[in-house]
C-alpha positions as CSV (number, residue, x, y, z in Angstrom):
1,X,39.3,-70.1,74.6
2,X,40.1,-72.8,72.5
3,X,40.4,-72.6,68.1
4,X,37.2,-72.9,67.4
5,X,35.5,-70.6,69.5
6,X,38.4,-68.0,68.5
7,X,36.7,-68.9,65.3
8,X,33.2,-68.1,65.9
9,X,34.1,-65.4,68.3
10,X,35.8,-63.6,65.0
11,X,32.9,-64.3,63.1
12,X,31.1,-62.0,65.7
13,X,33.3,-59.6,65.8
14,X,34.0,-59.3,61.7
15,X,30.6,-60.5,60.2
16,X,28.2,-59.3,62.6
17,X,29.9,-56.3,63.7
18,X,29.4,-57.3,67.4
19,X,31.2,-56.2,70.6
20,X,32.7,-59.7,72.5
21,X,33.4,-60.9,76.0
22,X,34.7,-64.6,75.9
23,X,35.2,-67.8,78.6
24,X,33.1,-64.7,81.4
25,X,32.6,-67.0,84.6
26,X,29.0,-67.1,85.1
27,X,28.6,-66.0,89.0
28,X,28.1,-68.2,92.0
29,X,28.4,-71.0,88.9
30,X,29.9,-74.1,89.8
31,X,32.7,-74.3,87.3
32,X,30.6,-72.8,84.8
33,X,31.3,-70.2,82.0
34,X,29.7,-68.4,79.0
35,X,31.8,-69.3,76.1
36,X,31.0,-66.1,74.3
37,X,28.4,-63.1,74.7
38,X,28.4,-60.6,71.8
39,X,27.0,-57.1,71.5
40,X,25.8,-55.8,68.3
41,X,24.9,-51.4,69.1
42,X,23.0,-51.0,65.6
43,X,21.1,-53.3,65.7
44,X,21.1,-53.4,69.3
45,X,21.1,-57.5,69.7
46,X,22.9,-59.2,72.8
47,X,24.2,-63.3,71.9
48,X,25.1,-65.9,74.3
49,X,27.3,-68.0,72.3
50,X,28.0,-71.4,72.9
51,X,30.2,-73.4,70.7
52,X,30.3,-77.4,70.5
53,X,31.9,-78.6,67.6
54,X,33.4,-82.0,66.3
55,X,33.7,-82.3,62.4
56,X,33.1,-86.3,62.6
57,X,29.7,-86.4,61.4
58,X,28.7,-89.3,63.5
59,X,29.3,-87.4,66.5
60,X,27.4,-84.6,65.5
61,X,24.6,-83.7,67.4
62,X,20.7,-84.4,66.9
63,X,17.9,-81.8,67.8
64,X,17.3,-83.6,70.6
65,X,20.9,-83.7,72.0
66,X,21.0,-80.0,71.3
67,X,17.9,-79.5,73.2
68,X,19.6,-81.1,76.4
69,X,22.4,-79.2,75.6
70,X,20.7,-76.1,75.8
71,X,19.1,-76.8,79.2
72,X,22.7,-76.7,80.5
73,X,24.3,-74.3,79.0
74,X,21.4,-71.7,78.5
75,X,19.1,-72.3,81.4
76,X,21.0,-74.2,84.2
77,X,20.0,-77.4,84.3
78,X,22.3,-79.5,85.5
79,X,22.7,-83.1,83.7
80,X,21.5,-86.5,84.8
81,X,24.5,-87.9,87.5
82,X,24.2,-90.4,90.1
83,X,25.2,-89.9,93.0
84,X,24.4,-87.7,96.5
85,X,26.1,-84.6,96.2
86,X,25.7,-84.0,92.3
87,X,23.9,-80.7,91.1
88,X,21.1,-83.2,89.7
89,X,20.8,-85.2,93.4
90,X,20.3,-81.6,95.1
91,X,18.3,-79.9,92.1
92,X,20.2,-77.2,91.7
93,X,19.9,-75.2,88.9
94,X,22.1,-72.4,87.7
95,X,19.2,-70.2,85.8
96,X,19.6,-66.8,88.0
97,X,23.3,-67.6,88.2
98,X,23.5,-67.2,84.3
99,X,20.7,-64.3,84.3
100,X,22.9,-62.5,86.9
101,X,25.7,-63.0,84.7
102,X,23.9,-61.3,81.5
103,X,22.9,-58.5,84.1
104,X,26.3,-57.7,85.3
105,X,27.7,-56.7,81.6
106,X,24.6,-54.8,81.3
107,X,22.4,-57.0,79.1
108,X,18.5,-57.9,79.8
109,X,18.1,-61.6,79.9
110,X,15.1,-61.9,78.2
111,X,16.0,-60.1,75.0
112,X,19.6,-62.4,75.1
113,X,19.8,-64.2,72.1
114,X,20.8,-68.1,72.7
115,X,22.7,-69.4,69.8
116,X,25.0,-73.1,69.4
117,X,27.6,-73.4,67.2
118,X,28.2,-77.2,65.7
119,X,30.0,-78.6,62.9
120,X,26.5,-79.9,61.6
121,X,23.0,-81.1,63.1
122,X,22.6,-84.7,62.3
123,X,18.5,-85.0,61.4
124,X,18.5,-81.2,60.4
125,X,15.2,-81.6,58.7
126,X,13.5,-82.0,62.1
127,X,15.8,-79.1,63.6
128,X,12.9,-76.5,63.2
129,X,9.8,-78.3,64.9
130,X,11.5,-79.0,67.4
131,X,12.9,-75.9,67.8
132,X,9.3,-74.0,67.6
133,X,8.2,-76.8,69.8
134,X,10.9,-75.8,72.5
135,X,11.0,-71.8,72.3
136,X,7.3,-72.4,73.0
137,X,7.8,-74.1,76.0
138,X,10.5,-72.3,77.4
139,X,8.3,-68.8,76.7
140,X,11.2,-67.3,74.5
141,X,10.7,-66.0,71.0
142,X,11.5,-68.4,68.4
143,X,14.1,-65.6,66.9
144,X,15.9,-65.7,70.0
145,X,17.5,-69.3,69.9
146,X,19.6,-70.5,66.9
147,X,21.7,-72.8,65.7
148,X,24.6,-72.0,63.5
149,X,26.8,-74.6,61.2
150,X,30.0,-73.7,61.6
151,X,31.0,-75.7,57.9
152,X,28.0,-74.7,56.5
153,X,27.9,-71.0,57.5
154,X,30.3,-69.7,60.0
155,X,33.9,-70.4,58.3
156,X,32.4,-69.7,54.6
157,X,30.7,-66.1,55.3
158,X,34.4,-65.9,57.5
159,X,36.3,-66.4,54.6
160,X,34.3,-64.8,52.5
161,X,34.8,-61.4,54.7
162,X,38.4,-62.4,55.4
163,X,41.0,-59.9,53.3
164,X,44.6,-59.9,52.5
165,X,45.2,-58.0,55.6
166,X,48.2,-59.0,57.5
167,X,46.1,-59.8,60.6
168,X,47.7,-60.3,63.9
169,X,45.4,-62.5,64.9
170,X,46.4,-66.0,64.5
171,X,42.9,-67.2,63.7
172,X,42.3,-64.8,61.3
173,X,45.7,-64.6,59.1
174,X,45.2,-68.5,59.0
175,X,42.0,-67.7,57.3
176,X,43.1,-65.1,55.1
177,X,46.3,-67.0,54.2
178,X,43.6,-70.1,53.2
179,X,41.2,-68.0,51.1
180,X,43.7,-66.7,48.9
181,X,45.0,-70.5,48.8
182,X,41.5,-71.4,47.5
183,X,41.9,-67.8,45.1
184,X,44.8,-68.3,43.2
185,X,44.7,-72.4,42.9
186,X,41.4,-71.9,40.9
């Protein structure tokens, strides 16, 4: 797991009050993982996380980068590559790979919740159309696949729930030590 999904995977855990599993090898997956499920009990709401972030805003990505993204991460589908043997040549698709992934921690994989984590979406003003436009396609509710900023909404409502705690967790004493930075400069 690398910092920033230790990041959003503490967000889960502190902000949303949600149970984690992180980097869980989807099976029979060709070198493919989940970066992070997460398990809220009250409500009772299941997340597949994935987390894609770059903080140069040029290389942030558009809605409709995000909605190739999600075809690979969330459904299966492998990417455009030439060549014979690629997963794209043979049109394989990992779909019941990732469902029987979701299964086998006990969660139902049609009340998962798909979310992506970025720094940013660059045309955000078209984000929800095509969003809409996309969950109806795909036949999955419209609250069931988000997109989270992780400047905009992910480290703020982190710090914000952060205390002086002397955390053992890298990530989180980082953030902690950083807050109260930002505290008692102003």
């Amino acid at each position: 797991m690398n910092t920033v999904e230790k990041i959003v995977e503490s967000y889960y855990r502190l902000c949303r009050k949600c149970f984690t599993i992180s980097d869980l090898k989807v099976l029979k997956g060709n070198n493919r993982q989940l970066d992070l499920l997460a398990i809220s009990i009250k409500p009772k709401k299941c997340y597949h996380v994935e987390v894609s972030v770059t903080h140069r805003k040029n290389w942030c990505p558009t809605p409709e980068i995000l909605i190739e993204n999600f075809e690979k991460k969330f459904f299966g589908v492998p990417p455009v590559r030439d060549g014979a043997k690629t997963d794209f040549s043979t049109g394989k698709n990992y779909k019941t790979s990732i469902d029987n992934t979701y299964s086998s921690v006990g969660i139902n994989p049609d009340t998962i919740r798909r979310v992506w984590v970025c720094w940013i979406v660059n045309g955000a003003e078209r984000l929800q159309p095509i969003l809409k436009d996309y969950c109806t396609k795909k036949g999955i509710r419209r609250s069931h696949l988000e997109v989270l900023s992780l400047r905009d909404e992910i480290i703020p409502e982190l710090l914000n729930t952060v205390s002086t705690t002397n955390y053992d967790d890298d990530i989180l004493r980082t953030l902690s030590l950083l807050e109260q930075h930002r505290k008692q400069r102003e």
